[in-house]
C-alpha positions in Angstrom: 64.5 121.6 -39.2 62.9 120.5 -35.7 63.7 122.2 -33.0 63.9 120.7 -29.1 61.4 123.7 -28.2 59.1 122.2 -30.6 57.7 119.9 -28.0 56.6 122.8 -25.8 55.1 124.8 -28.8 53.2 121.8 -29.7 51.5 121.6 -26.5 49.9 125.0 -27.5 48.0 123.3 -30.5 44.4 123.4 -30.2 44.3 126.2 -27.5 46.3 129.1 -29.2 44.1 131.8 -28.9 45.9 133.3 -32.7 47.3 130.6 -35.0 51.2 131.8 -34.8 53.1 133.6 -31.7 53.3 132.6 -28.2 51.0 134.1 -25.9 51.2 134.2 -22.2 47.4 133.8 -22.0 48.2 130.2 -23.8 50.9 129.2 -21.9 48.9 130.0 -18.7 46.3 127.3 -19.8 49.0 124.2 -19.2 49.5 121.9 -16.5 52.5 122.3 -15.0 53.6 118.6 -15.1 57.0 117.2 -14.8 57.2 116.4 -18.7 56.8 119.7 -19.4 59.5 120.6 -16.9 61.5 118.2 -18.8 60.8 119.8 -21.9 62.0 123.3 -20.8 64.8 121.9 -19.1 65.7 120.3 -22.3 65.4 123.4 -24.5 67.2 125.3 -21.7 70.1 123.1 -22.4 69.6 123.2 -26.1 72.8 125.3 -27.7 70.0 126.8 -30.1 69.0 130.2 -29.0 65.5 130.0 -30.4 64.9 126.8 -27.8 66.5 128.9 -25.0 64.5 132.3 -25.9 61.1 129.5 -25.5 62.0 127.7 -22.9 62.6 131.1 -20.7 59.5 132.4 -22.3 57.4 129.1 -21.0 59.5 129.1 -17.3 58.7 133.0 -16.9 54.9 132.1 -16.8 54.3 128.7 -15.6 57.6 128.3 -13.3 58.2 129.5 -9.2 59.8 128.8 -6.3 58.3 125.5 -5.1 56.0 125.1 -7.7 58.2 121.9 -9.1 60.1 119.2 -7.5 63.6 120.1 -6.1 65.5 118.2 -8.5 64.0 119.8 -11.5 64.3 122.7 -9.6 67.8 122.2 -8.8 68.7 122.0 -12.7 66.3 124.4 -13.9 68.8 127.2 -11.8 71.7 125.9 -12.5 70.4 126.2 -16.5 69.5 130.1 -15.9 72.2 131.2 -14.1 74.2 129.8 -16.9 72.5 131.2 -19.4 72.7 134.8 -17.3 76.5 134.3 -17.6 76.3 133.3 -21.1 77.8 135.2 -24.3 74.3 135.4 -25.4 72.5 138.8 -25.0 69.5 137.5 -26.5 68.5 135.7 -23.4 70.1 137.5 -21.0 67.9 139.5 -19.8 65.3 136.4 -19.2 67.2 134.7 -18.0 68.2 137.0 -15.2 64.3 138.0 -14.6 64.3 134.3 -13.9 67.7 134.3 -11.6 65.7 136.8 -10.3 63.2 134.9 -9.1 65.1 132.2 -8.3 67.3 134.3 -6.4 67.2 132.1 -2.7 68.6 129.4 -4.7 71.7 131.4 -6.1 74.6 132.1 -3.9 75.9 134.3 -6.3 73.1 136.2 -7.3 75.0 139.5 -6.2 77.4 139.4 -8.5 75.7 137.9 -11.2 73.1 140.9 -11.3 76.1 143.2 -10.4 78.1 142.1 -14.0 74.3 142.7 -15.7 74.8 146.1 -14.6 77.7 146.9 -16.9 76.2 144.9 -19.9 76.5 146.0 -23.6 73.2 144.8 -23.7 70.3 147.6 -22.2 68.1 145.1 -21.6 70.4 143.2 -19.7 71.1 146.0 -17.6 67.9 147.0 -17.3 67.0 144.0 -15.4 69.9 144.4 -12.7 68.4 147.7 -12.1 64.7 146.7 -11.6 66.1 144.2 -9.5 69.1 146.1 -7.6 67.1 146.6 -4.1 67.4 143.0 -3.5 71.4 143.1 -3.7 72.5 146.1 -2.8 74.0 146.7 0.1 72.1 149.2 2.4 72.1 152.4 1.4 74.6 151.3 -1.7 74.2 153.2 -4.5 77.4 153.6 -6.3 77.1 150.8 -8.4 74.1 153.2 -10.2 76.3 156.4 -10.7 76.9 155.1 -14.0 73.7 155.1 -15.5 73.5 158.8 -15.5 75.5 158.8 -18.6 73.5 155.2 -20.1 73.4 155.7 -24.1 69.8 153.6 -24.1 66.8 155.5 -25.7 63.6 154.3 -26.4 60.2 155.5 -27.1 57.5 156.4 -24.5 55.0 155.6 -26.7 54.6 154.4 -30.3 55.9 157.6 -32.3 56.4 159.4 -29.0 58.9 161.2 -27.4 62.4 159.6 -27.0 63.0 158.9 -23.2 66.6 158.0 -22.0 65.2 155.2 -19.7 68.1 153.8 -17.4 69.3 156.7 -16.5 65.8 157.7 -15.0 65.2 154.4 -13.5 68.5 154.5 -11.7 67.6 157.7 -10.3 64.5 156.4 -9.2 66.1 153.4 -7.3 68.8 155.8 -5.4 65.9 157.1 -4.0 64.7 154.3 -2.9 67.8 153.0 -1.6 68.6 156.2 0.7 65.2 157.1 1.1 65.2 160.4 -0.4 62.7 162.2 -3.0 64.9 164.6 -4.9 63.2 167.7 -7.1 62.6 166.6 -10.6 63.9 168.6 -13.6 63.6 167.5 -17.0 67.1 167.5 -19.3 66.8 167.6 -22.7 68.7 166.3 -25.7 68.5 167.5 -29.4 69.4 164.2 -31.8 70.8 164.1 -34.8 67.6 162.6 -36.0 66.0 165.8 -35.2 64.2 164.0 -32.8 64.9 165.5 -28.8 65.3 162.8 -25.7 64.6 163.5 -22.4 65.6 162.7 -18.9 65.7 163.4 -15.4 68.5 166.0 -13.9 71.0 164.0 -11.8 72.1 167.5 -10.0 69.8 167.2 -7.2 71.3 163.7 -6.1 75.0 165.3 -6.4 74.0 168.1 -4.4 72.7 165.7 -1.8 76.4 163.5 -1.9 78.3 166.4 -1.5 76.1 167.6 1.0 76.6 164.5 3.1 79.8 164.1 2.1 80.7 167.5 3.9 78.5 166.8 6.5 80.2 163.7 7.9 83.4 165.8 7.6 82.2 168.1 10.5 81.1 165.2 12.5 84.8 164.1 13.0 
């Protein structure tokens, strides 16, 4: 059955660099021209999660601010920030990379990325992290007490040791935010897999909030 993305696919033919898959290398090689706009903004809209998953994959290398004229611009943002509300999770997370980007053009953007912080989905929230500096609130870091606890594990490399990523990415962004290095000690987990996931020690950052906590109590 044919597919709206099939237009944008077919473009590829007869500069794939591999006969199947979509490669970013490819994609780079097209003109940008307004009926290829068209044809991501027409898979955008498709209800078919395959076209969306494309058309994301196609705007995340070929597509920026200004690049495009502003009405295709104009619908292109409206699509994503849709699709970053959406139900599904399988596009989520690009489509908030592209929100991301997009960002000037989103009055809500805060809040958007903010409910992608509390997603089912840890891709999805792993994008509202990566991208939390440019909506938080200076020196806001609550929102990110959560992910000391985040159930996401993943490999560090192919058959290597299980890493519980958000939670040490989150840490690394409240440092950011107030501008603090804390001392880094490794936690460890034992599986019932056998297998044993680490991550970095949140103590050091409570130590620091009750420290400042107490401190702006003897202030008064």
């Amino acid at each position: 059955m044919a597919r709206v993305s099939d237009k944008l696919k077919e473009r590829l033919n007869g500069i794939r660099a591999y006969p199947v898959g979509l490669s970013a290398d490819d994609v780079k090689r097209l003109q940008l021209t307004p009926d290829l706009v068209e044809d991501v903004l027409s898979s955008l809209a498709s209800a078919d999660v395959v076209d969306q998953q494309i058309a994301l994959f196609f705007s995340e290398v070929l597509i920026w601010p200004g690049k495009i004229n502003p009405a295709h611009e104009s619908t292109l943002v409206s699509r994503i920030v849709d699709l970053g509300r959406g139900p599904t999770d399988r596009v989520k997370s690009s489509a908030l990379k592209m929100v991301t980007r997009f960002r000037a053009s989103v009055p809500d953007f805060r809040s958007l990325m903010m409910e992608g912080l509390s997603s089912s989905d840890p891709m999805v929230r792993k994008e509202a992290v990566l991208a939390y500096e440019l909506y938080c609130l200076p020196k806001e870091v609550a929102p990110l007490e959560r992910f000391e606890h985040d159930d996401y594990v993943t490999e560090t490399a192919m058959g290597g040791p299980l890493l519980y990523e958000l939670r040490n990415l989150a840490l690394e962004t409240i440092e950011r935010v107030i501008g603090k290095n804390f001392r880094k000690a490794e936690k460890t987990e034992a599986r019932s897999t056998g297998e044993v996931a680490f991550w970095w020690d949140w103590s050091p950052y409570h130590a620091w909030k009750k420290g400042g906590f107490l401190g702006s109590l003897f202030k008064r």
